[in-house]
N, C-alpha and C positions, 0 to 999 in steps of 0.2 A: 504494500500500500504506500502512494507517495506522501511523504511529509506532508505538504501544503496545499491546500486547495487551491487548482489553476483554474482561471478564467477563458470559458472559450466563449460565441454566439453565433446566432447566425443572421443576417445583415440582407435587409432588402426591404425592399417600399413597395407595395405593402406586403408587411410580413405576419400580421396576428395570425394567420391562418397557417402560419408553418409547423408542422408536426416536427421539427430536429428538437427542440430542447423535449420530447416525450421522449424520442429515438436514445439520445445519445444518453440520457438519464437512465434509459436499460442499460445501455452500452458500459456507463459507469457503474453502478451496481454488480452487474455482469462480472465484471472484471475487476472489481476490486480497486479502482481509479478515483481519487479524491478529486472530481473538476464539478465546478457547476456549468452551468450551459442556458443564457439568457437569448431572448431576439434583440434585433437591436433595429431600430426604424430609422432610417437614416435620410436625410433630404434631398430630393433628386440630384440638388446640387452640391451636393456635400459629401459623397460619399469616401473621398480619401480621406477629408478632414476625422470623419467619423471611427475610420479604422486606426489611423495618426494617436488618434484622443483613447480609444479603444485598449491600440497597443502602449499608451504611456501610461495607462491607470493599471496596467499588468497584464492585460488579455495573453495566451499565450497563442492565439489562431482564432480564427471566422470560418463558417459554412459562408457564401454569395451566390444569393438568390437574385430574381427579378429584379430592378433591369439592369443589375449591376457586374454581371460577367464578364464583358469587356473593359471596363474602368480597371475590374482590380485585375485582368491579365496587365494592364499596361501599369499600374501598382507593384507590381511584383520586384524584386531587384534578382531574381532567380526563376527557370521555369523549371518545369519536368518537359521528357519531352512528350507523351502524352497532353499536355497543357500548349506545346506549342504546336502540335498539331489541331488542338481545338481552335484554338485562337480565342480561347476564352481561360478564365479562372474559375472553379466555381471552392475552391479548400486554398487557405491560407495559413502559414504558420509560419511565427514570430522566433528567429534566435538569433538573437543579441543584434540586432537592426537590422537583420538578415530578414527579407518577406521572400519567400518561400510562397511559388505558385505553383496548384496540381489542379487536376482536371478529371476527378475519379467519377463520373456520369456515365461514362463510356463503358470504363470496368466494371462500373456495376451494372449496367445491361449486358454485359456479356454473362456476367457472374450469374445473375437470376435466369438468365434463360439456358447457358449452360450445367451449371450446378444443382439450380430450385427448380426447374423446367427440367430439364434432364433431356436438352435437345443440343445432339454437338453441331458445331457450326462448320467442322474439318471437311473437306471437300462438298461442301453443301452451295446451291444456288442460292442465294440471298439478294434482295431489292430492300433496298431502303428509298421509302419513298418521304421526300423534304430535300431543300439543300439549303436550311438554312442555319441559324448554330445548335440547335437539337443535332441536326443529322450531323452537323463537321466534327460535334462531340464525340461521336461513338464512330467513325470510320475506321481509323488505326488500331482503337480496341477488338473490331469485326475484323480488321484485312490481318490482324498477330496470329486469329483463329485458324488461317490458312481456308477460307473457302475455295470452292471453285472458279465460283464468279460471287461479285457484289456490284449492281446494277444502281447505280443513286440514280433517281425520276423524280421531276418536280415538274410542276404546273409550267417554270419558266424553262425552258431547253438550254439557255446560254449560264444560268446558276448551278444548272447541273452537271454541265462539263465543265465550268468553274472548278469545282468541286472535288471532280472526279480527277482532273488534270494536277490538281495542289497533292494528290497520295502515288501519281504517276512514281512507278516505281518499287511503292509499298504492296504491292500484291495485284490478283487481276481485277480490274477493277473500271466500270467505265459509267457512261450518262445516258438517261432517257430521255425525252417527255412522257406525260403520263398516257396520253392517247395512243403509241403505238407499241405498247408489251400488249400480249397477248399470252405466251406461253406459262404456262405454272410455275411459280417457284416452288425452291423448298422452306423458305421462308421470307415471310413477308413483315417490314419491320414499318411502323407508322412514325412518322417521326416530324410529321405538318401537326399543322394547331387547328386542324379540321375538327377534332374529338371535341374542344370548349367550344364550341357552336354548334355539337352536337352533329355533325355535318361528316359527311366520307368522301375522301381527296376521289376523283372523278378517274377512277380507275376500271377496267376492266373486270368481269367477275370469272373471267377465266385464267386471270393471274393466281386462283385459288384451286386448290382441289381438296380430296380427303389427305393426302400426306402432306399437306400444307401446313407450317405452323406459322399463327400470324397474331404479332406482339406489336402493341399500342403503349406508349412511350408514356399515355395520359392514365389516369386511374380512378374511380367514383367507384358509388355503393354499386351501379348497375352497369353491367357491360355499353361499354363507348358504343357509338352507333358502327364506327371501324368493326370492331367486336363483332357485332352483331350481323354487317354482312359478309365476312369471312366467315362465320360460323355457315350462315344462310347455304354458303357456295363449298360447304364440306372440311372449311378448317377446322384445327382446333385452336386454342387461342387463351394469349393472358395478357394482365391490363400492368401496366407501369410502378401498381405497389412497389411490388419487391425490388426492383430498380431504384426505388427511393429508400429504401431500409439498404440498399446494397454499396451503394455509391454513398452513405452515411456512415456505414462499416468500414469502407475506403480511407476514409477522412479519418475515423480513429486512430487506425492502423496508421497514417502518416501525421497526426498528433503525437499517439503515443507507444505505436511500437508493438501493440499487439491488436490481434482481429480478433473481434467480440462475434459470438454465434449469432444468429439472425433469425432464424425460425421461429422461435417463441415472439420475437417483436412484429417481426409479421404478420402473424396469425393474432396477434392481439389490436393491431393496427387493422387486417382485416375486417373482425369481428366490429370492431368500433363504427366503422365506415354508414 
């Protein structure tokens, strides 16, 4: 058990609605970790100032949520290289004036859907559809897995080979538009903000079959409308919980060095929803 109790939060406008101080308050517990773990609301315009003031009253690290994920990659005075393939921050940790930037979103969608799904990603077809920083977050996480192929498709055709052309190198990997896939994948990854509108990115439903597995980045008590028509067209299918319990577990582990179990907080995060 550590001596002292460290201060960690997690930092975004608006934040009352963030489930991390339930999360990591297992996570300490769990492991035997003396930290507390506050939100911190911080002012669209303020957000260095806040982490600056954060880190001077002792903070030892921040979670960064909405819309501050690009602020604090450019905050960082270090990345991982995971975080500089996102082009975003979303885990920050303080030693000794050192800011410390990672980007564990990624890892933990691979982690829940490889580990908690029990679906390998190693020679498998996969489509992520978005290209926007959801999707740049978890590419390099998905191309380490060694697929087959990973297809990014977005609404606009020149952000998608954007996209696709920035991991040129890191695996096979290349660009749609949503209107011309047709053929099934082996997995289909949501990764637009079509799910908070309730709404399904305008894709074909023959992109799905029965051996399809198709994962939604967004999460609620009832399956996302994505959910629902993937299910419709013979998939099976999970919603973005676990990705947020996982990519939470990430952040401990590069706080403090050990990784806390995750099942029981999931299933209790479930159960609550």
């Amino acid at each position: 058990m550590t001596a002292a109790t460290d201060r960690y939060a997690v930092i975004g406008n608006p934040i009352a609605h963030s489930k991390s101080p339930e999360i990591h308050a297992r996570f300490a517990a769990q492991t035997g970790h003396c930290v507390t773990y506050e939100r911190l609301l911080a002012p669209l315009d303020e957000f260095a100032q806040s982490v600056q003031d954060f880190m001077r009253q002792g903070g030892k690290g921040v979670n960064v949520t909405v819309p501050f994920k690009l602020e604090a990659y450019a905050l960082a005075t270090t990345l991982t290289e995971r975080a500089q393939a996102a082009g975003a921050v979303n885990t920050l940790r303080f030693d000794d004036g050192v800011i410390f930037g990672d980007n564990t979103d990624g890892v933990g969608m691979v982690t829940d859907i490889v580990h908690n799904a029990g679906i390998s990603m190693v020679d498998k077809k996969i489509l992520l559809l978005g290209a926007g920083g959801a999707a740049r977050g978890v590419v390099l996480p998905i191309l380490d897995q060694r697929p087959a192929q990973l297809v990014v498709a977005n609404r606009t055709m020149a952000k998608a080979v954007a996209l696709a052309e920035h991991f040129v190198g890191r695996g096979a990997i290349s660009a749609s538009d949503f209107g011309t896939l047709r053929t099934p994948f082996d997995i289909v990854i949501n990764a637009t903000s079509a799910s908070l509108a309730d709404d399904v990115p305008p894709v074909s439903p023959s992109l799905f079959s029965t051996v399809t597995f198709a994962y939604d980045m967004m999460y609620g008590k009832e399956p996302t409308a994505f959910m629902q028509f993937a299910t419709q067209h013979g998939a099976a299918v999970r919603d973005g919980l676990g990705m947020l319990v996982e990519q939470a577990a990430e952040a401990f582990f590069v706080w403090r060095g050990v990784r806390p179990e995750t099942a029981m907080v999931f299933a209790d995060l479930r159960a609550k929803l």
